[in-house]
N, C-alpha and C positions, 0 to 999 in steps of 0.2 A: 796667556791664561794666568788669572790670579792664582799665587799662591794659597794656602787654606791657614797654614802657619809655619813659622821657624822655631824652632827652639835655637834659642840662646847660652851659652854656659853659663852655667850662674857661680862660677868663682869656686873658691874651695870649700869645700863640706865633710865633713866626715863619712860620708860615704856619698854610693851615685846615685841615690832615691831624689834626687831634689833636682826638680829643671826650670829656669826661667824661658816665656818664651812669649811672642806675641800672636793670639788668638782671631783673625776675622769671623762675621759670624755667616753659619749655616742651620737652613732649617726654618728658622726663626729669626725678624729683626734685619735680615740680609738688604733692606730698604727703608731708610729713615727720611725724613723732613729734618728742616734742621731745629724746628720746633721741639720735635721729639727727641734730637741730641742734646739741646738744653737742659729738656727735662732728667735723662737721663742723668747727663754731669753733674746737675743739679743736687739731684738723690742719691747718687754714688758716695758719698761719703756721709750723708744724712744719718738721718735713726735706720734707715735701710739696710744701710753698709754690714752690718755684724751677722743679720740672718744672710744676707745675700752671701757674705765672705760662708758661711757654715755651711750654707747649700751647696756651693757649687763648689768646695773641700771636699763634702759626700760625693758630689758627683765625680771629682776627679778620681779618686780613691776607689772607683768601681772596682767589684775582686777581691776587696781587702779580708783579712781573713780573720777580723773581731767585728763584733758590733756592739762595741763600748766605744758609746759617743767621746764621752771625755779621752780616751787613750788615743782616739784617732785625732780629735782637736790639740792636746799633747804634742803629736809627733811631729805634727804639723805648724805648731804654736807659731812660725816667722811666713807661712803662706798670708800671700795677698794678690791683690786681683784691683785693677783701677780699669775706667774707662777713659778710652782715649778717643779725640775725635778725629775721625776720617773726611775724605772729600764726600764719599760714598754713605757716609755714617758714623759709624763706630768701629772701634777694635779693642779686645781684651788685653792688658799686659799684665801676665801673673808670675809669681815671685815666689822660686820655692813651693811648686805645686807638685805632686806624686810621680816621679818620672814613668810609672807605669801605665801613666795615659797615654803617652807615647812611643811610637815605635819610628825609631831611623831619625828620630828629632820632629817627627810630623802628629799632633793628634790625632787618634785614634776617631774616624767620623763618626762615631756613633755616641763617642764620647760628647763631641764637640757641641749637635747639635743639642744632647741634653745640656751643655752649660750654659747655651743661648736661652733653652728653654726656661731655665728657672729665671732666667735675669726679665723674662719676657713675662714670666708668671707672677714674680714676684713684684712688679713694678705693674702689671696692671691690678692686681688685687689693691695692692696699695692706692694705685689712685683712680683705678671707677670703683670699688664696691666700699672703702674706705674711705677716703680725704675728701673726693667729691661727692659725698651722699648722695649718689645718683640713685644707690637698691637702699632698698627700707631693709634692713637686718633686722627690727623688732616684731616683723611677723612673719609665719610659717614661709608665705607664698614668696614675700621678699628676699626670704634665702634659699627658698630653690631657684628661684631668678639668676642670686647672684651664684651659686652653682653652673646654669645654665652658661652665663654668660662664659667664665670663666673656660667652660668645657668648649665654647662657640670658636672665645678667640684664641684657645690652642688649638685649633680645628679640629677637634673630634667630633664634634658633629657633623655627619656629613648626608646630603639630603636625598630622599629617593632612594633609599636601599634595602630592602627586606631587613626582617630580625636575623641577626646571625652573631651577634657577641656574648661569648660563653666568658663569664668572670672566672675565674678562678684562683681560690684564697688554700693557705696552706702555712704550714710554717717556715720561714726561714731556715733554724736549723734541722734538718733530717739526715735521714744513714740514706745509704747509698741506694738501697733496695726501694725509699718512699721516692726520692729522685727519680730514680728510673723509672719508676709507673708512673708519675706524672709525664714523663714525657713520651712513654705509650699513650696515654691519654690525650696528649695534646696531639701526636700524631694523628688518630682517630680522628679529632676535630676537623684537623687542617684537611685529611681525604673527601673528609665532607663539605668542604667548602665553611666552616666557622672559621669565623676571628676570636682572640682570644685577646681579654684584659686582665691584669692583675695588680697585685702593689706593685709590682716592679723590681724588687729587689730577687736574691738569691731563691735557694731551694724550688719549695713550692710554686714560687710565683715565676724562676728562671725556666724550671722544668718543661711547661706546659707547650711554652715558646718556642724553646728551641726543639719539641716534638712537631709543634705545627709547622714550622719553616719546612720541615719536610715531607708532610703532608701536602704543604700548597705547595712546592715541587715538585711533587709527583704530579700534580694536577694542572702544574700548569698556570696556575695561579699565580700572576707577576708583581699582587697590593695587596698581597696579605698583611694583617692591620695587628701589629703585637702593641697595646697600649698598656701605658704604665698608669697608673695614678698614686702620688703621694702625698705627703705633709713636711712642711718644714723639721715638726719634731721628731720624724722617726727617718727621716731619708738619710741620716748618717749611722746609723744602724744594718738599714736596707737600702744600698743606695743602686740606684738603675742598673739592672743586667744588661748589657751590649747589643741585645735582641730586640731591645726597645724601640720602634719607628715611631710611636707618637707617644709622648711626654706630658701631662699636666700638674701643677703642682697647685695644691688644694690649700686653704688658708688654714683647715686645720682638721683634727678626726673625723669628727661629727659631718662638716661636708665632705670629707676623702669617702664614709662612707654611703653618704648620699649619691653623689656621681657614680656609686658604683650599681646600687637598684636603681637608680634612673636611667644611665646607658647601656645594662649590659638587660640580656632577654633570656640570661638562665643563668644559674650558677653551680660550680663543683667546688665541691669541697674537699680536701686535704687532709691526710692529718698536719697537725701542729701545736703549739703552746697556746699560751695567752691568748697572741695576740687573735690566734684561730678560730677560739673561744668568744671573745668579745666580739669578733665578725658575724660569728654563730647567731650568736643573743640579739645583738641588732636587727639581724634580718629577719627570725623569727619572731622578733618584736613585731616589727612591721605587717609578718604573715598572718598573726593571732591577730592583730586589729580587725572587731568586726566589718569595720569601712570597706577592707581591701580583701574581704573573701571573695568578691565574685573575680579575680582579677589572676589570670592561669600567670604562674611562676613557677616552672622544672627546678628542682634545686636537690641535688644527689652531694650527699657524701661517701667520700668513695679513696681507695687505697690498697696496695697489693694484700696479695693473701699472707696472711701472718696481722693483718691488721682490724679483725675483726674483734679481739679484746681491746683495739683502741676503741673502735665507733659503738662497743658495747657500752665501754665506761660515759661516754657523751651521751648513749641515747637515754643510759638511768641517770643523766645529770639534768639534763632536759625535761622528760618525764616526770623525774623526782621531783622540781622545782617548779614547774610549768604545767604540770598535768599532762594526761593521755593525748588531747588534743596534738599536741604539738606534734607527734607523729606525723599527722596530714602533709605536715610542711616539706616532709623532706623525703626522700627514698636513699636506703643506701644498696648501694653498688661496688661489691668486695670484688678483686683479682679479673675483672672483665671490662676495659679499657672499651672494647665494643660498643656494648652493651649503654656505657655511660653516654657514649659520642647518639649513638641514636636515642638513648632518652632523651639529650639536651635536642635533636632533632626536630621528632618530634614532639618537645617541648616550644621550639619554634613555631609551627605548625599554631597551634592553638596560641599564641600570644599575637602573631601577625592576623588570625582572625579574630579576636578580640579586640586588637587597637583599631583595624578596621572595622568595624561595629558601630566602635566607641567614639570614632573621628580623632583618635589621639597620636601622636606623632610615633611611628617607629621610631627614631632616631633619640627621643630622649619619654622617659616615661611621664607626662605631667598627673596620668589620672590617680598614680600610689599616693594615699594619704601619708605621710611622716606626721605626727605629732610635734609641736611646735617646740615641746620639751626636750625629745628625741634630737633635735635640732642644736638647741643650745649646745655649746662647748663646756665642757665638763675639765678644770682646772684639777688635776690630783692631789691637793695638800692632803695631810692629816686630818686633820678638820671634815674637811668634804669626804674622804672616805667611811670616816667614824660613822658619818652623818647618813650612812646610804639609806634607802629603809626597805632591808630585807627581812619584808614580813608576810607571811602566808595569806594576807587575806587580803591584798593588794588583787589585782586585776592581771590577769600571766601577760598583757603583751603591754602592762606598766612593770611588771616583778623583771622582766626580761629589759626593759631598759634599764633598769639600778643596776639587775646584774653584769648587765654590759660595763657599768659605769666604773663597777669595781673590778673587772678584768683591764680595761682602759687603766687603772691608775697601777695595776701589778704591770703593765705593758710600760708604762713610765717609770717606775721603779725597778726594772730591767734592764732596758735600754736607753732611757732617753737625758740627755743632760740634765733638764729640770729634775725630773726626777732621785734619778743617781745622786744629787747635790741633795736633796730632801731627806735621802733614804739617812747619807753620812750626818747628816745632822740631826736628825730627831729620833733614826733607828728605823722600824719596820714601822709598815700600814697597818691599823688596826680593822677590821670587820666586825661588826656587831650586827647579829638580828638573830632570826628566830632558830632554834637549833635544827628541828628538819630541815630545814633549809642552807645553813651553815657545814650541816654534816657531807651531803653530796659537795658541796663547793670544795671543802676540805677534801675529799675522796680524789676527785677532778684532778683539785692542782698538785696532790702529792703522787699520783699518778704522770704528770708532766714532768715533775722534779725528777724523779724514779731512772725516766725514759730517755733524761737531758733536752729537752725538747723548751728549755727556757735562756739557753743560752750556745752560741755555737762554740768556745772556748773557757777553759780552767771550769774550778767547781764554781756551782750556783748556790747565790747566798740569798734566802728566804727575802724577799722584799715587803714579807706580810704578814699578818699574826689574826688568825683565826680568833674570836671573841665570842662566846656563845652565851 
């Protein structure tokens, strides 16, 4: 029997955080042509090499206990990662990678297989939906294609199987008590026979997982399906919880959050910061489109008791900025973990009768309209922020995509390398538009600040400045 891997000592170091060791792959990639080792070795040190080297640092580092990109890229500053070729294929040799992915000198599997994943992800983004212009990116249908594909050939697609994937979005950093009700929650699920998808990282997204594992336990359930979806720019922030069995890694926001209304058939909601927020606004973006009212989507926000001044403050930020309508979109669901498992239920219910109606595929949503704008990747300079246009007499599920836009750039200015580097150089994001509209935002996010729910360690330093 093949080994899976050795760790190697890696010499002297000032402490015992740091292991070399050579990786075979699992998961993912475990059968190559030798074409496709070319390719590989090819790219391995390419324009490739520097995001691949930063993904699969996040990935190793799973656990770690900041989500400041730069400190982690810092600690890490002499890890590296080569492809080696095998008779079989390939093998990883890494250098100075987080000894806390391993145990006894062996990778952790759950670990492993996410770092095959990204290498699998990130080399095919690169060469079907990018270098070979095989998907057209300049129109709407073109990038849910190349979404599709991407979700296909990390297999999350899988064919012939009723609706049963409950998303759920939440914030990374939370107290002990929002944790635990997510993973009542995700228990509920898993009794019921649901799968659950998330970003994949910590908190909210860890929670739900590790409640459903024991839900499809008790039931007997032997492929219960915990999916992660993420992005290059925020997966060293949040990088995979250990619960993860299928992994994709999305080329960037805008599709992470597409994949997520496309293959999941309800959603729950969390509390959380930013980035919870800008999840919110997307979705409800897409809800308030007149196209996609006939079209049943269950989506509860929900959180233990003690948490109904949080889903107050969202529901008059929503409201406030969006109008009354918005309401429709969502129910919420305080202190009753039940209660939410059978609305997403029968939330089921009616979308498996609907897509069959409609002849649209359970497995991936094609009939939700996304706006093509909705679509585009949204870059956060200064510039592009200033630029947003929050103005009242926009259209609520156009007001709700700007608004997203500018939680997207506070979610970069928190977390994510680019942005971190933006913030030290030019200072804080500025927002300009209309003051009703600026005053709820400002409510929102000094209420996030308040509750620490923008950062999981030290204090939090405003990455944005209110302009009215």
């Amino acid at each position: 029997m093949k080994r899976a891997e050795v760790a190697i000592p890696a010499g002297p170091t000032e402490d015992d955080n740091f292991v070399d060791a050579r990786v075979t792959p699992t998961g993912s990639l475990e059968n190559l042509s030798q074409m496709e080792v070319d390719r590989l070795l090819d790219s391995s040190r390419g324009g490739l090499y520097p995001l691949y080297r930063r993904c699969s640092l996040a990935v190793l580092n799973s656990g770690g206990e900041t989500d400041d990109a730069r400190a982690i890229f810092d600690r890490y500053a002499d890890f590296d990662i080569d492809i080696v070729r095998q008779a079989w294929g390939i093998k990883l040799e890494l250098h100075n990678a987080p000894a806390a992915a391993f145990v006894d000198g062996r990778m952790i599997r759950g670990i492993q297989e996410h770092l095959f994943a990204v290498l699998r992800d990130i080399l095919y983004i690169h060469g079907e939906v990018y270098e070979h212009g095989s998907v057209e990116l300049r129109e709407s249908a073109g990038i849910t294609n190349a979404v599709y594909r991407v979700l296909r050939n990390a297999g999350l697609l899988q064919p012939r199987v009723r609706p049963d994937i409950v998303v759920c979005w939440g914030g990374h950093s939370i107290g002990r008590d929002e944790y635990e009700y997510t993973k009542l929650v995700g228990y509920e699920l898993g009794l019921r026979g649901l799968n659950v998808c998330t970003g994949c990282g910590p908190g909210a997204m860890k929670g739900p997982m590790k409640g459903a594992t024991i839900g499809h336990a008790k039931q007997r359930i032997p492929a219960g399906r915990y999916i992660g979806l993420t992005e290059p720019g925020i997966v060293a922030a949040e990088p995979p919880n250990a619960i993860v069995n299928q992994l994709a890694i999305l080329p960037d926001i805008e599709k992470r959050l597409e994949a997520f209304v496309r293959i999941g058939h309800g959603i729950v909601v969390f509390p959380g910061g930013a980035g919870t927020a800008e999840e919110i606004l997307y979705l409800v973006g897409i809800l308030l489109d007149p196209q996609n009212e006939p079209q049943p989507f269950p989506v509860v926000f929900s959180g233990p008791r003690g948490s109904e001044e949080y889903w107050h403050q969202v529901d008059a930020f929503l409201v406030g900025t969006l109008g009354e309508r918005v309401r429709q979109c969502y129910r919420v669901i305080v202190g009753d973990p039940a209660e939410v498992a059978r609305e997403m239920l029968r939330g089921m219910a009616a979308v498996r009768e609907y897509r069959r109606r409609a002849k649209d595929a359970y497995n991936f949503n094609w009939l939700l309209r996304i706006p093509h704008d909705m679509q585009q990747p949204f870059e956060p300079t200064h510039a592009a922020m200033a630029g947003l246009k929050l103005h009242r007499d926009s259209p609520p599920h156009q007001l709700a995509a700007e608004l997203r836009r500018a939680f997207s750039g506070i979610v970069a200015g928190n977390v994510k390398e680019s942005g971190l580097r933006l913030i030290d150089e030019h200072g804080p994001f500025e927002l300009h538009g209309d003051a009703e509209l600026l005053q709820p935002l400002d409510a929102l996010l000094g209420s996030f600040v308040r509750q620490r729910r923008m950062k999981l360690s030290g204090e939090y330093q405003p990455c944005y400045r209110i302009v009215a």
